[in-house]
N, C-alpha and C positions, 0 to 999 in steps of 0.2 A: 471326124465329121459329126455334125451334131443329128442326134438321134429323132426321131420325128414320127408322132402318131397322128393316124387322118382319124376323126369321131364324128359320126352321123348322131343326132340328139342332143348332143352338148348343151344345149339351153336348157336343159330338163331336170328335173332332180337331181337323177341318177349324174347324169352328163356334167353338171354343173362342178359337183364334189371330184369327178373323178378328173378332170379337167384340170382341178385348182391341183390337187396331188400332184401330177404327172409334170405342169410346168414345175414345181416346187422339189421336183427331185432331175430338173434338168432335160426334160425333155421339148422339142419342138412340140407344139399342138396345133395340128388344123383342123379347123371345126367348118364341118360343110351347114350350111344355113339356108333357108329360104325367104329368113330374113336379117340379112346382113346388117341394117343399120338398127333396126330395132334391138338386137344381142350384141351391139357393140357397147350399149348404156350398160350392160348386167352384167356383163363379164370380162376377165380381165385383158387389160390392156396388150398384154403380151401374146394374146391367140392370136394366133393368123385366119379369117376367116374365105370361105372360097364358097361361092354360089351354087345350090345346088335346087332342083324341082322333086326328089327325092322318089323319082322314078325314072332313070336314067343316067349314065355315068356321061354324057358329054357336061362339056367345059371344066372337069374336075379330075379326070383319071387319070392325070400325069401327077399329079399331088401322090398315087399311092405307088408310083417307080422305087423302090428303097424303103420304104416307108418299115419301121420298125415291129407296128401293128396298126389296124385298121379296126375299129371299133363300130359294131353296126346298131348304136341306140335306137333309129328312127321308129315311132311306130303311135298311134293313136290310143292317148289313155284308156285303156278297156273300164274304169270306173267313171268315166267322166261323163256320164249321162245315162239314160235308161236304153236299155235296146231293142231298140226297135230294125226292121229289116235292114234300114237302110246304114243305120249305126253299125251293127253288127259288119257288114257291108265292106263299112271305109275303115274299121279296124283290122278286120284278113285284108284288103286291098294296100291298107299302110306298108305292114309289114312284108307283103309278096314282092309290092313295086320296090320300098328300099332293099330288101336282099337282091334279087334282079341287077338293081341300079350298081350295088357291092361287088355284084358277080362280073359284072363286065365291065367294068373295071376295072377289079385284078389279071381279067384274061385279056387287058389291050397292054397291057406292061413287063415288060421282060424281064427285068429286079423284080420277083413276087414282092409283098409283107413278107418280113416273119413270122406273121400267125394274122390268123381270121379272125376276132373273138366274137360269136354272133350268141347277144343273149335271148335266152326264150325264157320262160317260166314253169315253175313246176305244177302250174294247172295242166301240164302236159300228162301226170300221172290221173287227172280225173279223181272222183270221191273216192276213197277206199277207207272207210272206217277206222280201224289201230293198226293197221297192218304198217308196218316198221318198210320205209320204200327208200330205194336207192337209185345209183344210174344203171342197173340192171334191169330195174325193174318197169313192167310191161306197162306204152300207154293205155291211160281211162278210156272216159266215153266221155262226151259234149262237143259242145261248142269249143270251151278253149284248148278244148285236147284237142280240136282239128286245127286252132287258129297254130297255137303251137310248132304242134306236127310239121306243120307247111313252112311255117316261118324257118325253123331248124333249114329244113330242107330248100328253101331259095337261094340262101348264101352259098349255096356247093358249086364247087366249079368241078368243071372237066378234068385238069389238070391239079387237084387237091392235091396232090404225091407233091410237088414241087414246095409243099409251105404248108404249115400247122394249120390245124382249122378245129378251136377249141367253141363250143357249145352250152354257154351259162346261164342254167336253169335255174332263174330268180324266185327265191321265196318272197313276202312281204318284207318291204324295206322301212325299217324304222330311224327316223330322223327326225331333227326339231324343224329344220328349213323345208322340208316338202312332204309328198308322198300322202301314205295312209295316215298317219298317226296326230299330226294337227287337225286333223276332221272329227278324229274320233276323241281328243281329247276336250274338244270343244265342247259338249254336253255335260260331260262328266264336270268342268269347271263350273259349267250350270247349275249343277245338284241336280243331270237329268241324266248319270250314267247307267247305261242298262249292258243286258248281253244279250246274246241272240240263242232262239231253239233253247235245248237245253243245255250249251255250252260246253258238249260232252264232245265236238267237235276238233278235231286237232288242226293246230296252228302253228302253219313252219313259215318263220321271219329271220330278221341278217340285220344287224348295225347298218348301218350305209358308211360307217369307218372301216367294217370288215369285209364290208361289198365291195368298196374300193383298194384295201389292202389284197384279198383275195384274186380281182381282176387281175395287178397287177404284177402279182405272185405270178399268174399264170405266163404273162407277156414273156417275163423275163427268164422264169425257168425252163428252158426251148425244150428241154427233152418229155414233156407235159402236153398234152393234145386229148381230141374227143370231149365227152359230157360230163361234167361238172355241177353237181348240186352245190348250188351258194344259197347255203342256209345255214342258221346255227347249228349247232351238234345236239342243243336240248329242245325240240315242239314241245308243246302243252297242249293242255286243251285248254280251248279258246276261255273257257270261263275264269280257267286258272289265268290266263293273260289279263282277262281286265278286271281281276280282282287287284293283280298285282299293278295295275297302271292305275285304280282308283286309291289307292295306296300312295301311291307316289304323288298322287295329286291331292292330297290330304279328303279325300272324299269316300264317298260307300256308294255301294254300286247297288241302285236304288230299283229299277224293273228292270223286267224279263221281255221283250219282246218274242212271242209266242211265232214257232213258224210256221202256221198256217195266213199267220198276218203280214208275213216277209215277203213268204212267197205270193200272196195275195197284191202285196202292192209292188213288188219287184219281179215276180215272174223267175223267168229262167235266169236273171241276175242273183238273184237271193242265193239262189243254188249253187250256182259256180263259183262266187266269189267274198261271199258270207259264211253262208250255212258249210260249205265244203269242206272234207276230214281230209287233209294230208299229212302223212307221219312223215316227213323227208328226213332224211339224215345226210350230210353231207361226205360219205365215205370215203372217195377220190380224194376230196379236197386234204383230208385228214391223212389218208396216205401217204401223201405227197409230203405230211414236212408242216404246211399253215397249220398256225397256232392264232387260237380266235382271241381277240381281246374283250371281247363279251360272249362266252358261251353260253349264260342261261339269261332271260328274261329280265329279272330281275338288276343283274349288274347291268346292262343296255339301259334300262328304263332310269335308275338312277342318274346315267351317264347324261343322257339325254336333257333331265327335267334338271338337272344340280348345273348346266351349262344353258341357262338364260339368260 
């Protein structure tokens, strides 16, 4: 019987890569959508797509009877505009209504998934300056420590004992086709690359080849469950990062953007998701056996910029 994963987000960076993978090593893929005709142009022919309002599991729940794993990407880009009340708002509302919509779901189907994989991020651990942090370790304070927090916690069903229910706490995802790093590489091709504060910041990121090897590490090896740092095994600090990405892009990393001016024109953004120190180590993962194909900055960034 052929093998079949249901993925909430599939249009998305993240969704897109891990999508292409997953058909490419034989699996079914259903991709729940709230716009079916529009992701049929983007992606490939071979997805089965299934309608979804992405706050509720009618018209879709029979899709996760058997289903291998069930993927919960959905949720409102947290950088994709300034935050204001109501921004802030619809990105905890994204993420609470698709876990919910995940939850009941699972619990209207008699064949659970094999596993839950519900990712969060590791803005879950909040600022903590050098402190070396792991999936032990206790959440921060803010905003996306609470967005987080909750997020983790909506995908939980009643019935969890019945089926895996693994939890992957995303660092920054670097890739040429989306995410962070086309935005950021776009000044520095400028001759306008700066860094932020004073760069003494720590920065924990993941290939999006080892975000997707990594997820799918976990699918398959059943006796694997619980929280999962997917991050590489080497953070920097951040200054060290785009020395090493102006580098690659044959440029010098030319100002400082001061943070009293970050946070001036970004507010509680600058903070959380700029300025912010996280030292994550990926220890679970490394446990486990995953072997990273880019563990420090440097091999990633080549990977990356040398595949145009």
């Amino acid at each position: 019987m052929e093998k079949h994963v249901v993925i909430s987000g599939a249009s998305g960076f993240i969704g897109k890569e891990l999508t292409l993978v997953l058909l490419q090593k034989g699996y079914k893929v259903i991709a729940l959508s709230r716009n079916v005709k529009g992701n049929r142009e983007h992606l490939p022919a071979r997805l089965e797509f299934v309608r979804w309002d992405a706050k509720s599991a009618g018209g879709w729940w029979q899709h996760v009877e058997g289903a291998k794993a069930i993927i919960n990407l959905a949720g409102e880009n947290i950088g994709g505009g300034y935050w204001t009340a109501k921004r802030k708002e619809r990105i905890l509302q994204s993420r609470l209504n698709a876990g919910s919509a995940v939850s009941d779901a699972i619990e209207k189907v008699r064949d659970k998934p094999g596993v839950l994989v519900q990712p969060s991020g590791v803005n879950y651990y909040g600022t903590r300056g050098d402190q070396i942090l792991d999936e032990d370790s206790a959440a921060g304070r803010g905003f996306l420590t609470e967005v987080t927090k909750r997020w983790e916690e909506s995908s939980r069903v009643p019935d969890a004992a019945e089926m895996r229910l693994v939890v992957t706490r995303f660092g920054v995802v670097l890739g040429k086709s989306g995410g962070f790093l086309p935005r950021l590489a776009l000044p520095f091709r400028l001759f306008m690359g700066s860094y932020f504060g004073d760069g003494s910041n720590w920065f924990s990121w993941i290939h999006i080849d080892d975000l997707v090897r990594a997820v799918i590490f976990l699918i398959e090896n059943e006796e694997l469950a619980g929280t999962y740092n997917m991050t590489a095994p080497n953070p920097l600090p951040s200054k060290d990062f785009y020395f090493q990405l102006a580098a690659q892009l044959n440029r010098s990393l030319r100002f400082r953007i001061p943070r009293p001016l970050l946070e001036f024109l970004l507010g509680e953004m600058a903070r959380e998701l700029i300025l912010v120190s996280q030292r994550v180590i990926p220890r679970r993962l490394l446990d486990a056996g995953f072997e990273f194909l880019y563990p420090d900055a440097k091999s990633a960034l080549e990977q990356i910029f040398s595949a145009r």
